[in-house]
C-alpha positions as CSV (number, residue, x, y, z in Angstrom):
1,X,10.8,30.1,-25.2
2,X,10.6,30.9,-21.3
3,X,9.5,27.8,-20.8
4,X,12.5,26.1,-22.5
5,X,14.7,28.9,-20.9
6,X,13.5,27.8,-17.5
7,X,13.5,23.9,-17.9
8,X,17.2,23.8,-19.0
9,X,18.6,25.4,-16.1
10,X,17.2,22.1,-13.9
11,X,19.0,20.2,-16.6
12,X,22.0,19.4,-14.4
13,X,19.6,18.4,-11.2
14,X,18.1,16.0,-13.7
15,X,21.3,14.5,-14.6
16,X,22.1,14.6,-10.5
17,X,19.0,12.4,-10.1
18,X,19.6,9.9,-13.0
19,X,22.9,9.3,-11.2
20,X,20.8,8.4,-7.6
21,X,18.7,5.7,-10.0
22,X,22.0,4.4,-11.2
23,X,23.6,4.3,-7.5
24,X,19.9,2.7,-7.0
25,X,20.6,0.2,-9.9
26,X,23.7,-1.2,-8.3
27,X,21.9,-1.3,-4.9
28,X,19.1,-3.6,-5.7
29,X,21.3,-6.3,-7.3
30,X,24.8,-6.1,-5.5
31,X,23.9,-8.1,-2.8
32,X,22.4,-10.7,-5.1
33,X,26.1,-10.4,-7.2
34,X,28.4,-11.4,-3.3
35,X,26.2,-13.8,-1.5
36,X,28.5,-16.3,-1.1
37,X,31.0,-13.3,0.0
38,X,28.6,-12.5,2.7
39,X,27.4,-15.6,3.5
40,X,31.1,-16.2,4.5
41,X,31.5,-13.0,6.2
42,X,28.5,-14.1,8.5
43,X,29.6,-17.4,8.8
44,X,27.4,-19.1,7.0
45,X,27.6,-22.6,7.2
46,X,29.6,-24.9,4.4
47,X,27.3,-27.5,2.2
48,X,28.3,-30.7,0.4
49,X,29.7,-29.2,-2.5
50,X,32.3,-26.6,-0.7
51,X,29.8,-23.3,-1.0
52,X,28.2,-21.6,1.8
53,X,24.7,-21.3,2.2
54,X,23.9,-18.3,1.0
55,X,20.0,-18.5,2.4
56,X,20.6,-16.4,5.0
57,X,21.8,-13.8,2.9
58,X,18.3,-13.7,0.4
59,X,16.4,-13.6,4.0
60,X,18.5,-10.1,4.3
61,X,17.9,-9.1,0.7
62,X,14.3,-10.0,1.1
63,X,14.6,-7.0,3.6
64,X,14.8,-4.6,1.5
65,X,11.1,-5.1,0.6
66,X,10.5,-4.3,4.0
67,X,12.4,-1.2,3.9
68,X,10.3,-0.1,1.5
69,X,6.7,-0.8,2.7
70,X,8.0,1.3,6.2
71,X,8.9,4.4,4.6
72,X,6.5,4.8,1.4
73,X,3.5,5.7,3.5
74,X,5.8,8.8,4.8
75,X,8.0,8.9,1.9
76,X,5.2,10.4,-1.0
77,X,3.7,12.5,1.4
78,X,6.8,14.0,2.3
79,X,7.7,15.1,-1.1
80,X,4.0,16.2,-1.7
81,X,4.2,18.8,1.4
82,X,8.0,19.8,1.8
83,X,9.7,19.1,-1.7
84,X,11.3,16.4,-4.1
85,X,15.0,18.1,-2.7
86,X,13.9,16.9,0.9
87,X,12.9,13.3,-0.1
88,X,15.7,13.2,-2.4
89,X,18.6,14.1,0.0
90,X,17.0,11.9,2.1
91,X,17.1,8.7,-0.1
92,X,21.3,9.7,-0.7
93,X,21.9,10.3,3.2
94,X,20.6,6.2,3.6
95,X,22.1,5.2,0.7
96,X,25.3,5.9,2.1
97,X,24.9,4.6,5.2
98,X,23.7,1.3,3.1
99,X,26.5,0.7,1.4
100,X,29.0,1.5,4.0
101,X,26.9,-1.0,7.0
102,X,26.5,-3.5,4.6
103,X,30.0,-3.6,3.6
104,X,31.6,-3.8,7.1
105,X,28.3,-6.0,8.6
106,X,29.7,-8.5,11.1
107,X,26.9,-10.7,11.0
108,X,23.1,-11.1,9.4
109,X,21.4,-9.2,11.6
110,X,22.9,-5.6,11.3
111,X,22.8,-6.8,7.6
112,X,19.3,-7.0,7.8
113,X,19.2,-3.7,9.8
114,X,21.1,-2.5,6.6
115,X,19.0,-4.0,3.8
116,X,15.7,-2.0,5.3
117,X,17.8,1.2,5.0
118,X,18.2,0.0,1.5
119,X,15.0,-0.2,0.7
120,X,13.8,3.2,2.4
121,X,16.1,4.7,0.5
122,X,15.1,3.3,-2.9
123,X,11.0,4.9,-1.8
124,X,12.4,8.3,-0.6
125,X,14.2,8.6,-4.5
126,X,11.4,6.7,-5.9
127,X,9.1,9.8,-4.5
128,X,11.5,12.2,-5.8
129,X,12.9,11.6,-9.2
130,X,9.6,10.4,-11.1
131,X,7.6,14.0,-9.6
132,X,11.0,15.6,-10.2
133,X,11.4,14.6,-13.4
134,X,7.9,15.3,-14.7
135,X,8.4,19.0,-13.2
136,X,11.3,19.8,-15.1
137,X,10.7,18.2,-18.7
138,X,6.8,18.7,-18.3
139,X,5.2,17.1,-21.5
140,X,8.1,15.0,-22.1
141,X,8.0,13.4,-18.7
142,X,6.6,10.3,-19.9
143,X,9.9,10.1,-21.9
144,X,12.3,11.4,-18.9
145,X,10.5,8.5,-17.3
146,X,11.6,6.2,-19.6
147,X,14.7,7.2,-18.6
148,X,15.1,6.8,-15.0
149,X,14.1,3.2,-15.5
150,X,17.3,3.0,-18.6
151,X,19.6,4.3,-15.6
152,X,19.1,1.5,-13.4
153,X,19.4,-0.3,-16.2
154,X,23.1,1.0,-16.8
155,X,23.2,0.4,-13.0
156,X,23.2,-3.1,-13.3
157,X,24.7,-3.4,-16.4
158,X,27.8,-1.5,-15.4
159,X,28.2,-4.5,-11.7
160,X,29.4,-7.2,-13.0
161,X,32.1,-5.1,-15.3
162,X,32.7,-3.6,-11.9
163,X,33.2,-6.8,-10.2
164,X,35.2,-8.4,-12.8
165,X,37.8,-5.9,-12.6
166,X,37.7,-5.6,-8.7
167,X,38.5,-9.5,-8.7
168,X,41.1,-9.1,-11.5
169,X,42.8,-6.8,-9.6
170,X,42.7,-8.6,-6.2
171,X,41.1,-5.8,-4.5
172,X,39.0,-6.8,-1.3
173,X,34.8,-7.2,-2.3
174,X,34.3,-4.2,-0.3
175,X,35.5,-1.5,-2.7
176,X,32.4,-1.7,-4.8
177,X,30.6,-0.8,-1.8
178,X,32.5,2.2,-0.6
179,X,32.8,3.8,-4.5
180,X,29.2,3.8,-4.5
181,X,28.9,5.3,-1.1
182,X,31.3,7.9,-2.2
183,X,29.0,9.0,-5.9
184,X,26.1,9.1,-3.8
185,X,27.5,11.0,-1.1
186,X,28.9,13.7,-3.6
187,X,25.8,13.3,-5.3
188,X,23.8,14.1,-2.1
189,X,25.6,17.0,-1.8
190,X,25.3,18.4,-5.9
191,X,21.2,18.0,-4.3
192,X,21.5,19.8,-1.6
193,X,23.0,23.0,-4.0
194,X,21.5,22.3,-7.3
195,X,17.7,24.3,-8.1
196,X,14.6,22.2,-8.2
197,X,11.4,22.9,-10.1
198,X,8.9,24.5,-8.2
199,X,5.7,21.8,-7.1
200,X,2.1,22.3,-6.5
201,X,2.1,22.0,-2.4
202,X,-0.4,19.8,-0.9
203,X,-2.6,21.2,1.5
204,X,-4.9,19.6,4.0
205,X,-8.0,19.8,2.9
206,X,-11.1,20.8,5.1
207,X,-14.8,20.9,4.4
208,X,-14.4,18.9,1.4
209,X,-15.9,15.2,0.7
210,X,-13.2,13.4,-1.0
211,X,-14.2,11.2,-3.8
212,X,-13.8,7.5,-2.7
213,X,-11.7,4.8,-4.4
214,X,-14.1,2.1,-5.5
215,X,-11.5,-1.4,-5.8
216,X,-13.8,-3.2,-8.4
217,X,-12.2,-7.0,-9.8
218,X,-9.9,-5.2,-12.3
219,X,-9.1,-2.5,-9.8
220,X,-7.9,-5.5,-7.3
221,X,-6.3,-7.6,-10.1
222,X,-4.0,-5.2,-11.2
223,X,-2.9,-4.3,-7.4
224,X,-2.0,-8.3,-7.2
225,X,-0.3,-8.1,-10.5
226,X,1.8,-5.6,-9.2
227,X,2.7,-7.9,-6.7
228,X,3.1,-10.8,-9.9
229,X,5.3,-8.7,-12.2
230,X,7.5,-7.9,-9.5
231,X,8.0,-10.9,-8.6
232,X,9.1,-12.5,-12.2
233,X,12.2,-10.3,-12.1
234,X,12.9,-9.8,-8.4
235,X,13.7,-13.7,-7.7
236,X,15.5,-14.0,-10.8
237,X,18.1,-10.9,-10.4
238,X,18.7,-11.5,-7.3
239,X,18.7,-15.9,-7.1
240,X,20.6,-16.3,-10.9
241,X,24.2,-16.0,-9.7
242,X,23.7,-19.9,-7.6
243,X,21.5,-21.4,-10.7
244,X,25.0,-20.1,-13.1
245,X,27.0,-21.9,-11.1
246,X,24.8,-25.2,-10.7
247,X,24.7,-25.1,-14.5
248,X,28.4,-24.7,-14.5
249,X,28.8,-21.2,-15.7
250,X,32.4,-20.0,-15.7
251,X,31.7,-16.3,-14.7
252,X,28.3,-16.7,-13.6
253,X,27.9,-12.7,-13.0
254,X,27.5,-12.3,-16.8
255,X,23.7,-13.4,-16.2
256,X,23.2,-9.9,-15.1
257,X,24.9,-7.9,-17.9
258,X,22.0,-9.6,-20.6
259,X,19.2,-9.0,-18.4
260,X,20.1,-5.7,-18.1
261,X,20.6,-5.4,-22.2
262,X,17.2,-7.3,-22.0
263,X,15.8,-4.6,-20.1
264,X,17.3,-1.9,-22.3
265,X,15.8,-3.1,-25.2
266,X,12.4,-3.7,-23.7
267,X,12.1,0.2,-22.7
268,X,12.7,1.2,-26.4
269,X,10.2,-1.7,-28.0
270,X,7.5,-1.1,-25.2
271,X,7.9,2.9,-26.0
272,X,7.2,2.2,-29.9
273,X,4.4,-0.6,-29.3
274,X,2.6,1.9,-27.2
275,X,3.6,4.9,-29.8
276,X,1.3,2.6,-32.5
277,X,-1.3,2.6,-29.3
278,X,-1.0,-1.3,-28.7
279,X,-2.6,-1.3,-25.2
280,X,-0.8,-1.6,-22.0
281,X,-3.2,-4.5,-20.9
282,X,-2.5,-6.5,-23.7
283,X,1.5,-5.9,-22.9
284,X,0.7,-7.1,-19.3
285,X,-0.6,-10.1,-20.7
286,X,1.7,-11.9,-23.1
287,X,5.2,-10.1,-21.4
288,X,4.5,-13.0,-18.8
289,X,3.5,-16.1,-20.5
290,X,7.0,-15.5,-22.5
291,X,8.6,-15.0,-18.8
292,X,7.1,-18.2,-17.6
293,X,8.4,-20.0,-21.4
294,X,11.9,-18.6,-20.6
295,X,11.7,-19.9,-16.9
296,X,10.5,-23.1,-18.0
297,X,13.1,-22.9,-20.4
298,X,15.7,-22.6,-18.0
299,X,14.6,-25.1,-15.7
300,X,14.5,-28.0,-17.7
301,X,17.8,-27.1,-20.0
302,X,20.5,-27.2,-17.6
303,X,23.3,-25.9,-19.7
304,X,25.2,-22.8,-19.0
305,X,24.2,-21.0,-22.5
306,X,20.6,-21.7,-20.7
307,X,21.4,-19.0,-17.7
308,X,22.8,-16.0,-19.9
309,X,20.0,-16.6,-22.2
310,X,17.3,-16.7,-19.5
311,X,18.9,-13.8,-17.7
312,X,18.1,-11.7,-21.0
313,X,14.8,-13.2,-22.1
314,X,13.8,-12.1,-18.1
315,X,15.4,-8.9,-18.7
316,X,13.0,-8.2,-21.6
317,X,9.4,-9.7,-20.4
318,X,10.2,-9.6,-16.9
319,X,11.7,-6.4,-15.5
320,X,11.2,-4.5,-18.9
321,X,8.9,-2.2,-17.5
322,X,5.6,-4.5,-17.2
323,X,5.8,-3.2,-13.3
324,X,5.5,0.5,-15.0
325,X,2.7,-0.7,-17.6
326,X,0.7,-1.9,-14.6
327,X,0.8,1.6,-12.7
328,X,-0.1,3.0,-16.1
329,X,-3.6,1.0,-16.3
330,X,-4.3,1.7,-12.8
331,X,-3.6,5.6,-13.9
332,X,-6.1,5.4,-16.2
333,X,-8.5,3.2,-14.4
334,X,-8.2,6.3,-11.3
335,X,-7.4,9.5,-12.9
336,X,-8.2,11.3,-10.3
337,X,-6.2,9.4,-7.4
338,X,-3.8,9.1,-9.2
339,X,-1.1,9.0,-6.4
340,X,-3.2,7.1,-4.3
341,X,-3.1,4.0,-6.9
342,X,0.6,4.2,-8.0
343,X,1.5,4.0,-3.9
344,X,-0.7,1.0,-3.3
345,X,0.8,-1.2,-6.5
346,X,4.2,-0.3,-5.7
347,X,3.6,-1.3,-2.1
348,X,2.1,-4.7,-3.5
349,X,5.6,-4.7,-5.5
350,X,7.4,-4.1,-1.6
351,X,5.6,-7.1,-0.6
352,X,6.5,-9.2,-3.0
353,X,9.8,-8.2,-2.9
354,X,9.8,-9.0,1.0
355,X,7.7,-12.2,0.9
356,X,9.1,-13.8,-2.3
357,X,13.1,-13.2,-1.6
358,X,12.1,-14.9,2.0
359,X,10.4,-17.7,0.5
360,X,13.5,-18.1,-1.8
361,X,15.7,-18.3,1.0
362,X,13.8,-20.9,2.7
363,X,13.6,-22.9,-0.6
364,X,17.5,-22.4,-1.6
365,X,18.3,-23.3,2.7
366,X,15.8,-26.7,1.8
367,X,16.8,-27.4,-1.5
368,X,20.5,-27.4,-0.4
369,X,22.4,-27.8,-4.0
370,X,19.4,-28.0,-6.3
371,X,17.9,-25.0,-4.1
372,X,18.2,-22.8,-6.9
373,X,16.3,-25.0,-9.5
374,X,14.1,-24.9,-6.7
375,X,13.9,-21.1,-6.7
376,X,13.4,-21.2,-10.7
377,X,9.9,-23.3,-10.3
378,X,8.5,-21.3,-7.4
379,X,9.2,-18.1,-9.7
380,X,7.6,-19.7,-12.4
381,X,4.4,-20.8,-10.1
382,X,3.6,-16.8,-9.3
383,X,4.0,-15.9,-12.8
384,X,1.5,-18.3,-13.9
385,X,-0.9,-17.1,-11.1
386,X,0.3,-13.7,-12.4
387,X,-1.0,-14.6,-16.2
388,X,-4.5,-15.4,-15.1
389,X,-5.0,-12.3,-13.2
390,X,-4.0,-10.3,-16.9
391,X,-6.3,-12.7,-18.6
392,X,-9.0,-11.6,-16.4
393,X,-7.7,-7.8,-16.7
394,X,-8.1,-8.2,-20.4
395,X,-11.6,-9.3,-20.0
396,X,-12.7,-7.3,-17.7
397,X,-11.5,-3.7,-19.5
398,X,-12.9,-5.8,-22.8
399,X,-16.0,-5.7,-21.5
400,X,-16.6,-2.3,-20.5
401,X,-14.9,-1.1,-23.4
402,X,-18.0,-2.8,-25.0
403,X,-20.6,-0.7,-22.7
C-alpha cells in the first residue's frame, strides 16, 4: 500500500519524462522531414530536376550519431553517481539549444555543430528516463518501458500533422522548431521542481576484482546487430521523404505517419509474442528478413502506394523495437553487467547511426536523382548482413541451450 502510495506521487515526473521522449521523437526525424528546406537555407546546390541536393544535409543528420557516441561514455555514469534529474535536465537544456541553432543555422557547419548537440541530448534522456522509469513503476518497468518507446512513437506520428498545418497556414518552417524548444524548455523546468525516485548510488569500488566480460561469437554478434537493426530503420526515416517524391508522392511526409503506426503496432504484438514466451532471438531473426522483403519491395515497385506501404512495413520489422529485443538478449547473456552491455550496443547503434546516414549522403550526392533508390539498396545490403549474424545468434544460443 506504501509502496503504491509512494510510486504515485512520481506519477507526474513520469508523465514529465514521456513528454522529453516525445520532444525526442520529433528530434530524430524533423530534419529528415525539411531537407530540402535546409539544403536551401545552406545553399545547397540545384540538380537537373529543380531540387537541391539535400546530401549535405544527411552528412549533418548523420551527426547526430556522433553526438551520441561523445556523450554516452559520460552520460550513464553521470546518472549512476549524481541522479536521473541531473542527466535529465541536462538532455532538455541541449535540446533547446538544438532546436533553436538548427532553426536559425546559416550554413552546414554550425548545423552539424547543432546535430551533435542533438544527439547528446537524446544519450543524457536515454540515461535518465529508462533508470527513471524502472525506479518509479518498479515491477512494471518493463511495461513503462514499453512506453517510452510508444512516445517517440507519437513523436513522430504527430510531425507530419504538424507540418501539414504549418504549410497550410503559410507559416515560415521554423515554427516547428521553436514550439518544440518551447515544451522542452518548460518541460526542463517541471524537472528541475518535480520529485524523483530515490537510486542506488554508485560507488567506486576498491579492493574488489571485478568480474570480466568474456565477448564470445554470440556476445560479438549481437553487439554488431545492434549496429544492423539500427541501421534498417535509421536510413529509411530519415532518407524516405526524396524516394516519395521520386515515386511521385503528392505529400510525401505521409511515409512517416505509417511507420510510426507500424511502430505502434509492433510494441503491442512484440509485448504479447514475448507474453506466450516466443524468444527474443527468434524475433531478431525473422523481424529483418521481412524488413529486407519490404525494402526489396520498395525498390523494385516504383509506385507511390509502394512508399507509404514500405514506410509502415519498416515501421513494424524495422524500428518496432528489434533495437530493444537485442539489448534484452545481451541482458540475459550478462546479467551481471548489465549496464556495461546495454551502453556498448547502443554505442554500436551511434555508430551506425553516424556511419550509415554519411554513407547515405554520399550515395544520394552520387546517385543525383536516383540517389535515393540508391539509399534503398545499400539499406537493404546491411540488413542482409544483419540476417546472418541472427541466424548465427539463433545457432549459437541453440546450441548451448542443448548443453
Amino acid at each position: 500500500m506504501n509502496q503504491t502510495t509512494d510510486s504515485k506521487k512520481y506519477y507526474p515526473t513520469a508523465l514529465a519524462l514521456y513528454i522529453t521522449y516525445f520532444v525526442l521523437g520529433i528530434a530524430a526525424t524533423i530534419m529528415g522531414q525539411y531537407k530540402l528546406n535546409f539544403a536551401a537555407q545552406w545553399g545547397a546546390k540545384v540538380l537537373e530536376n529543380g531540387s537541391y541536393d539535400v546530401s549535405g544535409v544527411v552528412a549533418v543528420i548523420a551527426a547526430i550519431g556522433l553526438g551520441r557516441l561523445i556523450a554516452f561514455p559520460v552520460s550513464g555514469p553521470l546518472s549512476d553517481r549524481y541522479g536521473r534529474r541531473l542527466s535529465g535536465v541536462i538532455g532538455c537544456i541541449l535540446y533547446a539549444i538544438f532546436f533553436l541553432g538548427i532553426a536559425f543555422s546559416p550554413n552546414m557547419y554550425i548545423g552539424y555543430v547543432m546535430a551533435i548537440i542533438s544527439g547528446m541530448a537524446n544519450s543524457f534522456l536515454d540515461t535518465s528516463i529508462t533508470p527513471s522509469c524502472m525506479e518509479i513503476f518498479k515491477e512494471k518497468g518493463t511495461i513503462a518501458n514499453v512506453f517510452t518507446k510508444l512516445s517517440v512513437s507519437i513523436g513522430q506520428f504527430v510531425l507530419p500533422f504538424a507540418i501539414r498545418f504549418v504549410a497550410a497556414e503559410n507559416m515560415p518552417f521554423h515554427t516547428i522548431f521553436i514550439a518544440t524548444a518551447v515544451i522542452i524548455i518548460v518541460d526542463g523546468i517541471f524537472l528541475m521542481i518535480l520529485p524523483f525516485p530515490p537510486f542506488e548510488k554508485v560507488q567506486k569500488v576498491n579492493g574488489k576484482k571485478k568480474e570480466k566480460m568474456k565477448f564470445t561469437p554470440a556476445a560479438i554478434a549481437l553487439v554488431l546487430l545492434g549496429f544492423t537493426t539500427s541501421t534498417t530503420f535509421m536510413v529509411w526515416m530519415n532518407c524516405n521523404q526524396e524516394l516519395g517524391s521520386l515515386y511521385g508522392l503528392a505529400d510525401p511526409s505521409r511515409a512517416q505517419a505509417f511507420y510510426s503506426v507500424g511502430i505502434v503496432i509492433a510494441l503491442f504484438v512484440n509485448a504479447a509474442l514475448l507474453k506466450k514466451k516466443v524468444e527474443p532471438a527468434k524475433i531478431v531473426l525473422v523481424y529483418p528478413v521481412m524488413a529486407l522483403i519490404s525494402l526489396g519491395a520498395v525498390y523494385f515497385i516504383q509506385k507511390p502506394f509502394m512508399v507509404l506501404a514500405g514506410g509502415f512495413l519498416i515501421g513494424y520489422f524495422g524500428a518496432g523495437g528489434v533495437l530493444q529485443l537485442v539489448v534484452s538478449v545481451a541482458n540475459e547473456m550478462f546479467p551481471k553487467n548489465r549496464g556495461v552491455i546495454t551502453s556498448i550496443v547502443m554505442i554500436a547503434s551511434s555508430v551506425a547511426n553516424y556511419l550509415v546516414m554519411s554513407i547515405a549522403g554520399i550515395l544520394t550526392n552520387a546517385g543525383g536523382v536516383n540517389g535515393p533508390r540508391l539509399v534503398v539498396l545499400f539499406n537493404m545490403f546491411v540488413t542482409f548482413i544483419g540476417i546472418l549474424l541472427a541466424v548465427y545468434l539463433n545457432v549459437c544460443l541453440k546450441k548451448e541451450k542443448n548443453q
